[in-house]
C-alpha positions as CSV (number, residue, x, y, z in Angstrom):
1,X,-19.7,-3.9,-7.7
2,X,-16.0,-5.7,-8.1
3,X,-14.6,-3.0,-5.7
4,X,-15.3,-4.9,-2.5
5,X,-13.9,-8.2,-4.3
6,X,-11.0,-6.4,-5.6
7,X,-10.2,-4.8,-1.9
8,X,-10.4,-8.3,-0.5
9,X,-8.0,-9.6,-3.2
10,X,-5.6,-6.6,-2.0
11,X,-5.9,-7.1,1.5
12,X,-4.9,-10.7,1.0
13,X,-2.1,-10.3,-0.9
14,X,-0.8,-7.8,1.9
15,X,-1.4,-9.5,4.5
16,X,1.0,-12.5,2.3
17,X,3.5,-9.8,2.0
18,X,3.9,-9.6,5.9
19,X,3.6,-13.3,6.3
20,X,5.9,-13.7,3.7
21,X,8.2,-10.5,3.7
22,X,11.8,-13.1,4.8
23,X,11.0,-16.0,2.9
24,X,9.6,-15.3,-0.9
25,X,8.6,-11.0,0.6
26,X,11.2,-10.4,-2.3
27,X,9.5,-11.9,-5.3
28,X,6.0,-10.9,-4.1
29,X,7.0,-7.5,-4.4
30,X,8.3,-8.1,-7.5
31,X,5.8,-10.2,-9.1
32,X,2.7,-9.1,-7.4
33,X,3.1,-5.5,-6.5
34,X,4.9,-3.9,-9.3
35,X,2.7,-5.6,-11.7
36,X,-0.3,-4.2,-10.1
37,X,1.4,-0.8,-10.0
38,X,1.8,-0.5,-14.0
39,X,-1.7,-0.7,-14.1
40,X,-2.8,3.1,-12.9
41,X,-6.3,2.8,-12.5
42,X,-5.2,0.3,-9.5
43,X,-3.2,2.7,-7.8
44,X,-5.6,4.6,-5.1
45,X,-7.1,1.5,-3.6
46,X,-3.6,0.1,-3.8
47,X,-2.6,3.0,-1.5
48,X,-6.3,3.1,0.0
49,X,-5.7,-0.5,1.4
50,X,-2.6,0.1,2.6
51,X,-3.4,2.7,4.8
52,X,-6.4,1.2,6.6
53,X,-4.4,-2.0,7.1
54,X,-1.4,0.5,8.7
55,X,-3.8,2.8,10.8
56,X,-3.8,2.1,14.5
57,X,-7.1,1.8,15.9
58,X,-5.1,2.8,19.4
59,X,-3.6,5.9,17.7
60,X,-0.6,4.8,18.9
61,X,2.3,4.1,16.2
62,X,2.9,1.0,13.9
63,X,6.4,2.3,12.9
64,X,8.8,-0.3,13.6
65,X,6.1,-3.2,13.2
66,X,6.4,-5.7,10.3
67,X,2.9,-4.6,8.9
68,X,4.4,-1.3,8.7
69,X,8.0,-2.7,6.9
70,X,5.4,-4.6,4.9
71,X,3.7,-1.7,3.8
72,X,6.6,0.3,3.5
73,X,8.3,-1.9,0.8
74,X,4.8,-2.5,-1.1
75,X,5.1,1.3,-1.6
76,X,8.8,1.2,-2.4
77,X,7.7,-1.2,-5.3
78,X,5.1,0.2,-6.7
79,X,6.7,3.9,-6.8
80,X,9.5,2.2,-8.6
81,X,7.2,1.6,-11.2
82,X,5.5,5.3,-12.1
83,X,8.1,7.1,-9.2
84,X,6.3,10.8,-10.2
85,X,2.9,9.7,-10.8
86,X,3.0,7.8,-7.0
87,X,4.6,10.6,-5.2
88,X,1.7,13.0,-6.8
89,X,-1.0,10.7,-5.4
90,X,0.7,10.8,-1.5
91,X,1.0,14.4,-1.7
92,X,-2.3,14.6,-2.8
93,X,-3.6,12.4,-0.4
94,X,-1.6,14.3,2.5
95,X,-3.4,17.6,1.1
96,X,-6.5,16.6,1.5
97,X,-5.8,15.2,4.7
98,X,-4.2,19.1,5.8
99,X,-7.1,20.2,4.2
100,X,-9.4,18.3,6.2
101,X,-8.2,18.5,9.6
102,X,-6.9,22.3,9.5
């Protein structure tokens, strides 16, 4: 029942990570992100959310776009917290998504 709340909560502090990523991008990592990311339980909706704010409706690529920086340093912060235990969960998720499609 807090799941929805909790996605909102993430989806919000993402989206202040791209608005914020020259000014304070630094300390939000810092503070917000790696103290979410010592809390494992928190980790797959982490990484849920930030793939469905990265995914191009278009199918055409975000690399380059400050979402996608955004993104990319949210996941540089929380891997530095648990580096193994992050990498495991993208591999997984890439499996599955082999899995799926092949």
């Amino acid at each position: 029942e807090n799941l929805p709340k909790v996605s909102d909560i993430l989806n919000l502090l993402m989206v202040l990570t791209i608005r914020e990523s020259k000014d304070i991008g630094p300390a939000i990592l810092g503070k917000v992100w790696m103290v979410l990311a010592s809390c494992p339980s928190m980790i797959d909706l982490i990484i849920k959310c930030l793939l469905d704010r990265t995914s191009s409706g278009s199918g055409t690529s975000q690399l380059g776009e400050k979402s996608m920086d955004a993104a990319e340093d949210i996941l540089v912060s929380i891997a530095s917290v648990n580096p193994s235990f992050i990498t495991g969960k993208i591999i997984n998720l890439f499996l599955k998504l082999l899995t799926n499609n092949y």
